[in-house]
N, C-alpha and C positions, 0 to 999 in steps of 0.2 A: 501478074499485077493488074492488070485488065481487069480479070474476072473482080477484083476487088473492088475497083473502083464501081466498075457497073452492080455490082451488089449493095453500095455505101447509094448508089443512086436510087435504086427500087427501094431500097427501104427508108431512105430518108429526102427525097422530095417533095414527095406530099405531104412532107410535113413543112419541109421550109416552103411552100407554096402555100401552105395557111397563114404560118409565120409571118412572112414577108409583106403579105398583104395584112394582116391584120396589125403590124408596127405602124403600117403608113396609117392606120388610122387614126390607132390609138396614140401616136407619137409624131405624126407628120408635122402636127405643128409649130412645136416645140425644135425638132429633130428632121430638121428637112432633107439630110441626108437618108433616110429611111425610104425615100422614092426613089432615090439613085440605088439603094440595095438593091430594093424591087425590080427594079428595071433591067440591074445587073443578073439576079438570079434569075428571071423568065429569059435573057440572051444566053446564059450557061443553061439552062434544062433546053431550052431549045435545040444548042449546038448538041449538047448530051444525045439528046431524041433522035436528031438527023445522023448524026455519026454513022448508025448502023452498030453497035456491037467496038467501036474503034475509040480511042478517047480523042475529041476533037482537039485541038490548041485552043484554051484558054489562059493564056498567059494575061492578054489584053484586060480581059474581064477581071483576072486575080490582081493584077499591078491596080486596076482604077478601083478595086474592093477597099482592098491595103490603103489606097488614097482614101479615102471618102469616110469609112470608118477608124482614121488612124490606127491601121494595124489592131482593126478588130478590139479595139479598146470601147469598153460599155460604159456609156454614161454614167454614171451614178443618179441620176431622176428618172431611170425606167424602168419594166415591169422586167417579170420573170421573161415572159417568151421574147420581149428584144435580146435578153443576154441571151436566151439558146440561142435564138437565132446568129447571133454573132460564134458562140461559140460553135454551130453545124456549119456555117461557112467556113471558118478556121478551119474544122476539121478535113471538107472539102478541099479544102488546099492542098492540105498539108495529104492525104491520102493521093490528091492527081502529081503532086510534085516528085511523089514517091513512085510513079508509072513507070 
């Protein structure tokens, strides 16, 4: 299960690190929670990084996700890459909860 999750990360963080930065831009202002994503995904790739190969505890970071975008619920006044972006965190969860 491991190897899973660090596979779901090489292929899909560069992309939410585009993602996530480009919400805050295009939606920060409307959508101020979009900086709290941000902030959350660079503390998860971080912990991800330092690991080593091991899935770190992100528990803290997935509870105040769930918080902040009510359970990964999409606006309805925003673009295509805020909903990915909601939905690759989702999936992130749900694939580390599965470890």
């Amino acid at each position: 299960m491991t190897k899973s999750f660090y596979e779901w990360t090489e292929n899909h963080f560069e992309t939410l690190d585009l993602y996530t930065a480009a919400i805050t831009r295009a939606h920060g202002k409307n959508h101020p929670e979009a900086f709290s994503v941000r902030d959350l995904f660079v503390r998860i790739q971080s912990k991800v990084q330092k690991a080593a190969g091991n899935v770190p505890d992100l528990t803290t970071e997935f509870a105040e996700l769930q918080e902040i975008t009510n359970h990964y619920a999409i606006p309805g006044d925003v673009c295509e890459t805020y909903a990915a972006t909601y939905h690759l965190l989702e999936e992130l969860e749900q694939i580390y909860r599965s470890v």
